[in-house]
C-alpha positions as CSV (number, residue, x, y, z in Angstrom):
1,X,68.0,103.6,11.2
2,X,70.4,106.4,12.0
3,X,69.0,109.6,13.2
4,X,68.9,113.0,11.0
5,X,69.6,114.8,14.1
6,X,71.7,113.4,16.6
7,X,73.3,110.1,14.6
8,X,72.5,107.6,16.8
9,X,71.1,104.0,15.4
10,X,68.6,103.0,17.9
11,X,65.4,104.1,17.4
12,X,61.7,103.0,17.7
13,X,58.9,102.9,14.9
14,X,55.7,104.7,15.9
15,X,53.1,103.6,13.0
16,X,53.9,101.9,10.0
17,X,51.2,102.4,7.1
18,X,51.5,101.2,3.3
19,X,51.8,103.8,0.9
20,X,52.1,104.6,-3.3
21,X,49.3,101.7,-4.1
22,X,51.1,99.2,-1.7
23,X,54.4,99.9,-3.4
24,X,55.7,101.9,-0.5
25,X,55.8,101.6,3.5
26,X,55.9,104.6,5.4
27,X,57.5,104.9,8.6
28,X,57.3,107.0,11.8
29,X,60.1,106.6,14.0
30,X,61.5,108.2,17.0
31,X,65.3,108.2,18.2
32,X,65.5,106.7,21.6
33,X,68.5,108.4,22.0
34,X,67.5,112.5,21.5
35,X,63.7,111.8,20.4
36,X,63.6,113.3,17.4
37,X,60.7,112.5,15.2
38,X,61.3,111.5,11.2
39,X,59.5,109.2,8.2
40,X,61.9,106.8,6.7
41,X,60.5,104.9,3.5
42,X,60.5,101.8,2.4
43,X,60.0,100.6,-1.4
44,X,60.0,97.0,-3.4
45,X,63.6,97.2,-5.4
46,X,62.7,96.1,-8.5
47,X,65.1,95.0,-11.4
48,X,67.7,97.2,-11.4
49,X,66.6,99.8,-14.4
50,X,69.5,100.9,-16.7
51,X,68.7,104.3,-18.6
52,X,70.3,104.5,-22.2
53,X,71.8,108.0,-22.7
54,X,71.8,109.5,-26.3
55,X,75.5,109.0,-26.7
56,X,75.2,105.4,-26.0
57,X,76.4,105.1,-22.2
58,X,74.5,103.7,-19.6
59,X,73.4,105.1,-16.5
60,X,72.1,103.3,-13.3
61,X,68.0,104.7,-12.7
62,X,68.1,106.8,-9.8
63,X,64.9,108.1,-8.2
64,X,67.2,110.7,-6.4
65,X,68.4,112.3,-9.6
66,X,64.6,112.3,-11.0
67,X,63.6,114.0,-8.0
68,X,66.1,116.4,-7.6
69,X,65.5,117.6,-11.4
70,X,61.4,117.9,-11.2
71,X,61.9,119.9,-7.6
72,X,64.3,122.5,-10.2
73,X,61.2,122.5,-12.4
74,X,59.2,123.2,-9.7
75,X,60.9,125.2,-7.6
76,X,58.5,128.2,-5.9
77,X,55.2,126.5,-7.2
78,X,52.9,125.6,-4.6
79,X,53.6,121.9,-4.3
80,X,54.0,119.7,-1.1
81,X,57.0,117.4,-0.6
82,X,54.2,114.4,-1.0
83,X,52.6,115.9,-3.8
84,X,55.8,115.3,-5.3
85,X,56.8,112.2,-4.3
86,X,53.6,110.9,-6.0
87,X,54.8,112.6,-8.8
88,X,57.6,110.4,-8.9
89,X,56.2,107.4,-8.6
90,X,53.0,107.9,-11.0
91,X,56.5,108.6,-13.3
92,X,58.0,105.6,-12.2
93,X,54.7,103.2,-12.8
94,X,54.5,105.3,-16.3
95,X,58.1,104.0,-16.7
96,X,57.1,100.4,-15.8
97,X,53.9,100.8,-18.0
98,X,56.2,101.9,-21.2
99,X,57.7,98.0,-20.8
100,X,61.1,99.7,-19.3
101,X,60.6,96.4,-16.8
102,X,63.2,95.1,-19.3
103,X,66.1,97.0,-17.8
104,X,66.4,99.3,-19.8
105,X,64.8,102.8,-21.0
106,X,65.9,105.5,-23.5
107,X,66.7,108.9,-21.9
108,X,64.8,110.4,-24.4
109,X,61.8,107.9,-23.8
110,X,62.1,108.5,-20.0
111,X,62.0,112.4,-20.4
112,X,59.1,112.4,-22.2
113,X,57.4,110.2,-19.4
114,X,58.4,113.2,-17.6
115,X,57.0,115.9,-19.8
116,X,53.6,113.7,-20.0
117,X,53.1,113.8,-16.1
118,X,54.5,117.3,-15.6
119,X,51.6,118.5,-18.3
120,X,48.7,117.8,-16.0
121,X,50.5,118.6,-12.7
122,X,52.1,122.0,-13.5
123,X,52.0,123.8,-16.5
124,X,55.4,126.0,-15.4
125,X,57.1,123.2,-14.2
126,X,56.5,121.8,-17.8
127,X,57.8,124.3,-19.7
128,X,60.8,124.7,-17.5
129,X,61.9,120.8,-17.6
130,X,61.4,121.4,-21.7
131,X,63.3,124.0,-21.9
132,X,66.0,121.8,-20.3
133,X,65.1,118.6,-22.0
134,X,64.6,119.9,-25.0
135,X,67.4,122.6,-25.1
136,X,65.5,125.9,-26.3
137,X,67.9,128.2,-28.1
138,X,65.6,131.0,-28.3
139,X,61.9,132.4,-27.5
140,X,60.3,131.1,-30.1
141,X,61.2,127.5,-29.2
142,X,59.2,128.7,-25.9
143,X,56.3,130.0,-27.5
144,X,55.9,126.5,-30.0
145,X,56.2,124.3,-26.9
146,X,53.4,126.5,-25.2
147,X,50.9,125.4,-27.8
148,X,50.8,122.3,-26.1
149,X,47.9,124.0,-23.6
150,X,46.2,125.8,-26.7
């Protein structure tokens, strides 16, 4: 594993402890080179999911882009880095759940897999990933979609 800090690839692995449900391994490691500290992860790969965009093309899942989009929805709330990567996978087993193990989901289908788990963890970070998802032209498409926590 390279090193975040100094680049080199030799390094040595502190503890080692399952994580997610036992879909994950979580690593400590340290750089024998500059001993740095850092948590690599390790997770099953899976089939290799294919989302189906509303256009028709197809786009390779990537964990990365999910991320990066709920840490927009949730940028300045008061959630960890953890709290978020079990976000992401409680999304992915959602996704798994919804029989996407096929191969393949909807985009539409996988955003609203989104909006389901973002209700109960943050109620701003829902309505900001609607108002993305679901393209709000005006105010009062914010104020129907708020009805939600009524």
């Amino acid at each position: 594993m390279r090193c975040p800090a100094c680049g080199h690839d030799e390094d040595r692995v502190l503890d080692s402890r399952p994580a997610r449900d036992g879909a994950a391994i979580r690593r400590r490691r340290e750089c024998s080179s500059c001993q740095t500290r850092f948590t690599t992860w390790e997770y099953i790969e899976g089939t290799q999911l294919t989302v189906v965009k509303t256009d028709g093309g197809r786009e390779v899942y990537s964990r990365a882009k999910l991320a990066r989009g709920l840490e927009r929805a949730l940028v300045k709330r008061s959630h960890t880095e953890e709290q978020i990567r079990e976000l992401v996978a409680r999304i992915e087993r959602a996704i798994l759940a919804s029989g996407a193990a096929t191969g393949e989901i909807s985009s539409s289908e996988l955003g609203e897999i989104v909006l389901e788990e973002l209700r109960s963890f943050d109620e701003v970070g829902y309505i900001r990933f609607a108002s993305v998802y679901r393209r709000f032209q005006d105010v009062r498409e914010f104020v129907q979609e708020l009805k939600v926590f009524d």
